[in-house]
DRENVEXGU-311617 format. One record per residue: residue number from 1; residue in three letters; y, z, x of N, C-alpha, C, O, CB in turn. Coordinates in Angstrom, 2 decimals. Each point is the difference from the previous one (the first is absolute). Glycine has a CB too. Example, Ala and Ser with C-alpha at 12.3 -4.5 7.8 and 13.67 -1.06 7.14 Angstrom:
<sites>
> 1 | Ala | -5.69 | 7.80 | 13.19 | 1.19 | 0.00 | -0.89 | 1.20 | 0.00 | 0.90 | -0.02 | 0.66 | 1.04 | -1.15 | 0.59 | -2.93
> 2 | Ser | 2.22 | -1.97 | 1.54 | 1.19 | 0.06 | 0.82 | 1.09 | 0.73 | -0.77 | 1.11 | 0.17 | 0.51 | -1.74 | -2.32 | 0.67
</sites>
This chain:
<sites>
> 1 | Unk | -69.99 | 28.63 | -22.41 | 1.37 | -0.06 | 0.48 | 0.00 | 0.25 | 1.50 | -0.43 | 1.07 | 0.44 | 1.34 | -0.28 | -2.69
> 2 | Unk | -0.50 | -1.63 | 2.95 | -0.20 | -0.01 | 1.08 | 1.14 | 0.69 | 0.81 | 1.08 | -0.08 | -0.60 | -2.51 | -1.79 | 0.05
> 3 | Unk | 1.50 | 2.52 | 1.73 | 0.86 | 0.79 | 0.56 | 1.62 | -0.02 | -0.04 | 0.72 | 1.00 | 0.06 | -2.73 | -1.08 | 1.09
> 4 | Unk | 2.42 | -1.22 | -1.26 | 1.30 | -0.50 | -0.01 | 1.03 | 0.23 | -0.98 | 1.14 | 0.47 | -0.06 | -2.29 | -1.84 | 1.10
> 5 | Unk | 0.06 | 0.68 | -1.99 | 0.38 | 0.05 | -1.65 | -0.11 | 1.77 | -0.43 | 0.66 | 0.28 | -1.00 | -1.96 | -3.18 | 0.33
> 6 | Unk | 0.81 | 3.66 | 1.09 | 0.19 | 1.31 | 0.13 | 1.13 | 0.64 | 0.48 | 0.55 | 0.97 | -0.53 | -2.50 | -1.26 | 0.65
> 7 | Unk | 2.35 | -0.38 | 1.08 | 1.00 | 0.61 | 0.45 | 1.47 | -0.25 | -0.70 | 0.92 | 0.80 | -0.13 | -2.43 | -0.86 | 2.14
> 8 | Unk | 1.44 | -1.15 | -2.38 | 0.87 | -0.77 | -0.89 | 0.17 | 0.46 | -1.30 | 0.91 | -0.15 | -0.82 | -1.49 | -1.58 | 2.00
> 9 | Unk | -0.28 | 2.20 | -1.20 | 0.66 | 0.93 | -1.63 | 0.64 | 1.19 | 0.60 | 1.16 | 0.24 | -0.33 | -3.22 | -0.71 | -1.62
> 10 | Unk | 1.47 | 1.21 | 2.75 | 0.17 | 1.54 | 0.19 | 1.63 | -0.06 | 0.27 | 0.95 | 0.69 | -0.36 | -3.62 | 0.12 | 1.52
> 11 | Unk | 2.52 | -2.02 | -0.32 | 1.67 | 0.46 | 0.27 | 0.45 | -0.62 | -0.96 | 0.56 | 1.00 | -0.45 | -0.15 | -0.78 | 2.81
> 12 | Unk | -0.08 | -1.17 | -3.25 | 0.47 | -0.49 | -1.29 | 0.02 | 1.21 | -0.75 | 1.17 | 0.34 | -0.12 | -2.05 | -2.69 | 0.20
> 13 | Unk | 0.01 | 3.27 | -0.72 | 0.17 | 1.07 | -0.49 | 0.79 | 1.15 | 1.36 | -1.09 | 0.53 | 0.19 | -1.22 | -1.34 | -2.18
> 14 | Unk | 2.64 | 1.07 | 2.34 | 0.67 | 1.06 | 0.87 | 1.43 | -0.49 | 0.18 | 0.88 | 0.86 | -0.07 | -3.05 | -0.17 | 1.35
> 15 | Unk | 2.54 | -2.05 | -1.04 | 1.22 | -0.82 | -0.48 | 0.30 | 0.40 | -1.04 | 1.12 | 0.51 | -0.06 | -1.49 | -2.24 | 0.96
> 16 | Unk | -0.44 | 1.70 | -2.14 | 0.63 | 0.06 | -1.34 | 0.31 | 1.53 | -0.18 | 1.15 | 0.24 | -0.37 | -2.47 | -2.40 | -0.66
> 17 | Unk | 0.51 | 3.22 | 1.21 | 0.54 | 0.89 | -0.13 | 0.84 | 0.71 | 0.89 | 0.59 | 1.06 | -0.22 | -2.09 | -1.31 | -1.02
> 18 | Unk | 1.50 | -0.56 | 2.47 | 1.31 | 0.52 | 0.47 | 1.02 | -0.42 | -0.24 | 0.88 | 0.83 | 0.23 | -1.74 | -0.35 | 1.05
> 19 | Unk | 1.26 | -1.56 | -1.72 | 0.87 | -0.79 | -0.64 | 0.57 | 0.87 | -1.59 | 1.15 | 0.21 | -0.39 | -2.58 | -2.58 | 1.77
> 20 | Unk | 0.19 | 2.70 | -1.98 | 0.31 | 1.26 | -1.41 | 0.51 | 0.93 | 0.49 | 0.66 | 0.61 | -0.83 | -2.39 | -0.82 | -0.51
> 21 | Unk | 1.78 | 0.89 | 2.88 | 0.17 | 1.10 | -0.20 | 1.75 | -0.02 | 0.26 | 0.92 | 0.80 | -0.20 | -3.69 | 0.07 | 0.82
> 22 | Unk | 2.63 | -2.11 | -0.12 | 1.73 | -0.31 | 0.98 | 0.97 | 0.08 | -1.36 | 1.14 | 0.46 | 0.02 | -1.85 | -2.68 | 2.38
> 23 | Unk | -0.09 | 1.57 | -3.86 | 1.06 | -0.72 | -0.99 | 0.52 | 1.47 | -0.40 | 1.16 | 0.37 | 0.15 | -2.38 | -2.99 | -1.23
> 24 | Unk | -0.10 | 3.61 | 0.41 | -0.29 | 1.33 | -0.11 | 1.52 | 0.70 | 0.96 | 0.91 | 0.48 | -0.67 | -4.21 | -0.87 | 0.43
> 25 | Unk | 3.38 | 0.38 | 1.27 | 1.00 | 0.63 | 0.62 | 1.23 | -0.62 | 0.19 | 1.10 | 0.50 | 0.21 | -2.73 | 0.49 | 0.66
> 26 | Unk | 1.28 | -2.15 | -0.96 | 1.61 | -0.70 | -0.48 | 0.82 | 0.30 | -1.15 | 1.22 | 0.01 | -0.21 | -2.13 | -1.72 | 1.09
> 27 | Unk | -0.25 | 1.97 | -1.62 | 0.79 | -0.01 | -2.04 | 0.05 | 1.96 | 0.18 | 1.04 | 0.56 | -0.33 | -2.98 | -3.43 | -2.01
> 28 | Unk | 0.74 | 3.71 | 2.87 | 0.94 | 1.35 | 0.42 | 1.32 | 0.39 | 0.57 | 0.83 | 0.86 | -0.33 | -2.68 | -0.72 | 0.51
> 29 | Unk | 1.78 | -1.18 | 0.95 | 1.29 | 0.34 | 0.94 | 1.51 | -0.99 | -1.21 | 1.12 | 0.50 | -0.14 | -3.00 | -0.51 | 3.58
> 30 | Unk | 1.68 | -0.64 | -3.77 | 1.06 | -0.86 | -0.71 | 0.39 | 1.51 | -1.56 | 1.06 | 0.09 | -0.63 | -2.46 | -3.71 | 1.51
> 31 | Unk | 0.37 | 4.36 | -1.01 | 0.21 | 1.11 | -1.18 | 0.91 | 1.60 | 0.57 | 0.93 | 0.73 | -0.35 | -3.68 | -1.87 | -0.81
> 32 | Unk | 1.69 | 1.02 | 2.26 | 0.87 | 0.82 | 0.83 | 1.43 | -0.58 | 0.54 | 0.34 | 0.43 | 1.11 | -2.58 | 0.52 | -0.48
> 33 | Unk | 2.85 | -1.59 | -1.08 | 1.19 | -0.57 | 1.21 | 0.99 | 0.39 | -1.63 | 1.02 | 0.68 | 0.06 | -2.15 | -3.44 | 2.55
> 34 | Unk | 0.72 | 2.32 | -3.65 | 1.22 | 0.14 | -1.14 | -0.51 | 1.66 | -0.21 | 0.27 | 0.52 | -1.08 | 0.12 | -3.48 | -0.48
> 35 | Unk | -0.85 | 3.47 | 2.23 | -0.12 | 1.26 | -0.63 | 1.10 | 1.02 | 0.97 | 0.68 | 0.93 | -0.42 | -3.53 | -1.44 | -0.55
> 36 | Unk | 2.78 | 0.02 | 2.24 | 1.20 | 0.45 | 0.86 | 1.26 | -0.35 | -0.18 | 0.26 | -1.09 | -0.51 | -1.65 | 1.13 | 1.84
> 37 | Unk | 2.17 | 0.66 | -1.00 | 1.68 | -0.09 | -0.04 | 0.75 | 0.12 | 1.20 | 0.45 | 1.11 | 0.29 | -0.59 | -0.16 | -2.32
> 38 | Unk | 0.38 | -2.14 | 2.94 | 0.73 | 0.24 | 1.46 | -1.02 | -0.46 | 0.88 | -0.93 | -0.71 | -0.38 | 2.40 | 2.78 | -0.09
> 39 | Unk | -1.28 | -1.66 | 1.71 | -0.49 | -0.39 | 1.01 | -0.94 | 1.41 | 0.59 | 0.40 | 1.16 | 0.07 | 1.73 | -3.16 | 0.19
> 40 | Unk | -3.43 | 1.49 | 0.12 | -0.78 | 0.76 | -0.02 | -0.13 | 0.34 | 1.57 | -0.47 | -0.89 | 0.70 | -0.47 | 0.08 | -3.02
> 41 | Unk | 1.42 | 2.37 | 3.11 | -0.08 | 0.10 | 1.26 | -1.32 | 0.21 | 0.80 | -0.51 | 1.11 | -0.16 | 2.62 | -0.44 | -0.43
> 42 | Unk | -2.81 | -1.59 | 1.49 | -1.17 | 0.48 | 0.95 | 0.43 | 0.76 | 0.49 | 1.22 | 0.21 | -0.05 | -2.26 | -1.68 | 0.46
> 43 | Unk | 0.00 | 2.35 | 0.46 | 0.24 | 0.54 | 1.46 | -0.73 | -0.79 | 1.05 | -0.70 | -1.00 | -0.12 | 0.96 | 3.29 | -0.79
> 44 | Unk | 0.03 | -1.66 | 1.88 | 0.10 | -0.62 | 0.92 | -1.96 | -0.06 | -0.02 | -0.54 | -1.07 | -0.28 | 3.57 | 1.87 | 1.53
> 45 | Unk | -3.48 | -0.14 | -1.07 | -1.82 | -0.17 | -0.29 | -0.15 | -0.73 | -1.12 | -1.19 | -0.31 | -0.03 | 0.39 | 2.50 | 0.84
> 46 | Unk | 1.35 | -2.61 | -1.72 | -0.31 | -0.84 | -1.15 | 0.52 | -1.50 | 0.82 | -0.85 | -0.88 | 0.10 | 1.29 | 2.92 | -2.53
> 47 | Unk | 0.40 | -2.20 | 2.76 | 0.51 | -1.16 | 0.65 | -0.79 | -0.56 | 1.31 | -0.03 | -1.17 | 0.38 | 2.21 | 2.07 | -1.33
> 48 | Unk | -2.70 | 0.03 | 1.44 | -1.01 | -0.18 | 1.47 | -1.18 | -0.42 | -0.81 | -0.62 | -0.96 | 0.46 | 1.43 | 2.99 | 1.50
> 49 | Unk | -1.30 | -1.44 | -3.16 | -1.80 | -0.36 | -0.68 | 0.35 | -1.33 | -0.53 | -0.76 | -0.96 | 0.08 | -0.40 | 3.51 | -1.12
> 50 | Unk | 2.56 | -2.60 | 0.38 | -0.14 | -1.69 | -0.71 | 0.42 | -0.98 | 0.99 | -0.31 | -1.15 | -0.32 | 0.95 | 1.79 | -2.10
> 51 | Unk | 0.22 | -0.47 | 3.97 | -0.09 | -1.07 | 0.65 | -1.60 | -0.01 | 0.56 | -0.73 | -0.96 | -0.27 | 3.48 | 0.95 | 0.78
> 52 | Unk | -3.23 | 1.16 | 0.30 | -1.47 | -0.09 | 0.04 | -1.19 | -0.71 | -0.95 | -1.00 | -0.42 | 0.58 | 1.94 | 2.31 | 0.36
> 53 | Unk | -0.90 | -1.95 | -1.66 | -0.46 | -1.14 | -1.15 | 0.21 | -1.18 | -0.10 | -0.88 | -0.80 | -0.31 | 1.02 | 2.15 | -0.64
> 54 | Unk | 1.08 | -1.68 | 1.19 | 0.80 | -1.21 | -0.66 | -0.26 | -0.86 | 1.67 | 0.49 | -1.12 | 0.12 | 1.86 | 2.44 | -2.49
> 55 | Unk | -2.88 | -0.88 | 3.19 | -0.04 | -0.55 | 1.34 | -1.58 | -0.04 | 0.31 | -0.45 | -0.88 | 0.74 | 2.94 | 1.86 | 0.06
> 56 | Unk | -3.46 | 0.15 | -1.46 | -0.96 | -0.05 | -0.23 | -0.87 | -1.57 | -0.81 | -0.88 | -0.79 | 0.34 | 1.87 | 3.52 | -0.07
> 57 | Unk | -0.19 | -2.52 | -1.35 | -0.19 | -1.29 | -0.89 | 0.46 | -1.71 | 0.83 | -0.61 | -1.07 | 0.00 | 1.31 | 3.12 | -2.33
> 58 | Unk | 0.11 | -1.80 | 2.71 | 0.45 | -1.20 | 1.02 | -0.54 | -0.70 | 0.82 | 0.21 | -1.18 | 0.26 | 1.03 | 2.11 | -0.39
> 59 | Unk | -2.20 | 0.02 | 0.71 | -0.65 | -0.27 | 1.22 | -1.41 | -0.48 | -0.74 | -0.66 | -0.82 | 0.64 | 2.00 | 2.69 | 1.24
> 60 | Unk | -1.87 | -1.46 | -3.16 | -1.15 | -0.28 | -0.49 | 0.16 | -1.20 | -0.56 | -1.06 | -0.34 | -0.53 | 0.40 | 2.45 | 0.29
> 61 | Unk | 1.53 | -2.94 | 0.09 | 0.28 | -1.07 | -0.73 | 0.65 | -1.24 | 1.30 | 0.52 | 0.11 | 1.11 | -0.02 | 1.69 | -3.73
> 62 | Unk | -0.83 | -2.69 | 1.90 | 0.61 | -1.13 | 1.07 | 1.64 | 0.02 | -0.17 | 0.33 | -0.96 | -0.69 | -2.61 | -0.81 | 0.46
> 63 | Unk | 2.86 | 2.17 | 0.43 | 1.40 | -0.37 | -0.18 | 1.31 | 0.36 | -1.57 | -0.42 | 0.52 | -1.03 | -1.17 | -2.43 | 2.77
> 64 | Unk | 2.53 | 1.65 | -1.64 | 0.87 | -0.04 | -0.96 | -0.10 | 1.61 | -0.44 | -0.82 | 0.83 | 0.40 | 0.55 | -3.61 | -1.08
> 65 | Unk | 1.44 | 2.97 | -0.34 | 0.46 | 1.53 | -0.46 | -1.49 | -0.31 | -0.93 | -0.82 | -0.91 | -0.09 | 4.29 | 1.61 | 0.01
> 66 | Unk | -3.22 | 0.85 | -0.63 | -1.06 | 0.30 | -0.91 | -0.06 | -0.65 | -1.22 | -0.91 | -0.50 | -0.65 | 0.95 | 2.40 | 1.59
> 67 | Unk | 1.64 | -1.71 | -1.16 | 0.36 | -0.76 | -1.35 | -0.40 | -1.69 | -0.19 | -0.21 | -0.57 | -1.07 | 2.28 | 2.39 | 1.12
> 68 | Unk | -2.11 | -2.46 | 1.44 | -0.23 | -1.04 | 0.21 | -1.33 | -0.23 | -0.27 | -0.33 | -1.03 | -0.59 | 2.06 | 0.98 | 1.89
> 69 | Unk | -2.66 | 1.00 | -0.90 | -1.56 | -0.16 | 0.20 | -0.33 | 0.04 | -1.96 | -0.65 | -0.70 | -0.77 | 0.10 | 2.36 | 3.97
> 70 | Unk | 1.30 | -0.63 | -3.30 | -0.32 | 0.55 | -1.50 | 0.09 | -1.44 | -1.04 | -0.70 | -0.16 | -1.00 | 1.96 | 2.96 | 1.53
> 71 | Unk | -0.41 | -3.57 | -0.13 | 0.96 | -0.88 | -1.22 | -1.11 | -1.42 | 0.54 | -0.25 | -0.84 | -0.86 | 3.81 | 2.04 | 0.70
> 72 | Unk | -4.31 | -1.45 | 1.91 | -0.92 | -0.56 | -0.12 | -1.44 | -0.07 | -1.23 | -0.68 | -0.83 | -0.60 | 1.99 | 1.17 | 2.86
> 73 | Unk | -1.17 | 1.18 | -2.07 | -1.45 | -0.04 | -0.18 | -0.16 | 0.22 | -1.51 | -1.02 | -0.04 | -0.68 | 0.39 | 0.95 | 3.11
> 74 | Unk | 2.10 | -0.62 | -2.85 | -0.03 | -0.27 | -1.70 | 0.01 | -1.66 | -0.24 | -0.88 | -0.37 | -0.79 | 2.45 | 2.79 | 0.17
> 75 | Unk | -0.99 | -3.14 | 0.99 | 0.02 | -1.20 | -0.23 | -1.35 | -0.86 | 0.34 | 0.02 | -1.14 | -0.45 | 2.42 | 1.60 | 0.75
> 76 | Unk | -3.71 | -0.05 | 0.50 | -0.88 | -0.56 | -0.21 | -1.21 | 0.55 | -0.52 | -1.06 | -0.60 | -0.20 | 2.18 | -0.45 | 1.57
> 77 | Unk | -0.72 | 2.86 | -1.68 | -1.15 | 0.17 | -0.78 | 0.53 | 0.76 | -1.54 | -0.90 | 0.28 | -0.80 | -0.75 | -0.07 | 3.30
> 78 | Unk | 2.31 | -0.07 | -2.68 | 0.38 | 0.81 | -1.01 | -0.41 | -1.09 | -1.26 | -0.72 | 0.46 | -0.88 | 2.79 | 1.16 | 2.30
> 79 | Unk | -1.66 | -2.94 | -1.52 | -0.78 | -0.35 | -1.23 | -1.25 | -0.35 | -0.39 | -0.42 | -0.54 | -1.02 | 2.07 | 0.16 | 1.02
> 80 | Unk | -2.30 | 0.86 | 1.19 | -1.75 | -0.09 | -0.40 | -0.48 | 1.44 | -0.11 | -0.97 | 0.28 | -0.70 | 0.36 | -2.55 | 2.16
> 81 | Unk | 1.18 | 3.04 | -0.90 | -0.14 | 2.23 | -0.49 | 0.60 | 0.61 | -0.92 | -0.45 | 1.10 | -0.34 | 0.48 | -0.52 | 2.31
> 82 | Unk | 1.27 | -1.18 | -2.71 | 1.13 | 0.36 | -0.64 | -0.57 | -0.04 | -1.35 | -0.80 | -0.91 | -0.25 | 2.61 | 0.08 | 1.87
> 83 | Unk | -1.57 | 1.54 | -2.39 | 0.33 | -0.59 | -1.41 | 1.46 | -0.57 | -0.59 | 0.87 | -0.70 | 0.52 | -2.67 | 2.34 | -0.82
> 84 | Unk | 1.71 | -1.20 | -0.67 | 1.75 | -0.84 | -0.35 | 0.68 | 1.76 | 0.05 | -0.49 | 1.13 | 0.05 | 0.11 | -4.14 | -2.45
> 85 | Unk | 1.82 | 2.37 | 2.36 | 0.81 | 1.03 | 0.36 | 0.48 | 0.49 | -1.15 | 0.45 | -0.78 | -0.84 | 0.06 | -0.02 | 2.87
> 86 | Unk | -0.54 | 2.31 | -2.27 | 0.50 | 0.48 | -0.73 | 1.32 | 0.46 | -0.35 | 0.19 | 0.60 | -1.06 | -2.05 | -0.56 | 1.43
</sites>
């Protein structure tokens, strides 16, 4: 296996499980959301770490919101990593 084809998996596998870990915290955070009642208050350091992130992530990616990047990158890999939906 020559160097390429090496690298080509590694990140194919690191895609996929980062991709598991995203669904993983999607289907947490969607359990956590009916488990709350109202509107949930930050502070002001909670609001500074998630724009710090959310601008973090921005800059690592070519363009568009997250949700945008997210709904890409389900649509061209999710039915070759996915199983069926439960």
């Amino acid at each position: 296996m020559d160097w390429k084809h090496l690298l080509a998996y590694i990140t194919g596998t690191v895609d996929q499980e980062l991709l598991l870990r995203n669904e993983y915290l999607v289907t947490e955070n969607r359990m956590l959301r009916t488990q709350i009642k109202g509107r949930v208050r930050l502070s002001d350091g909670e609001r500074k770490a998630l724009r710090r992130h959310r601008q973090e992530a921005g800059q690592a990616s070519a363009g568009g919101s997250g949700d945008d990047r997210q709904a890409r990158h389900h649509s061209r890999l999710a039915p070759q990593v996915r199983g069926p939906e439960v």
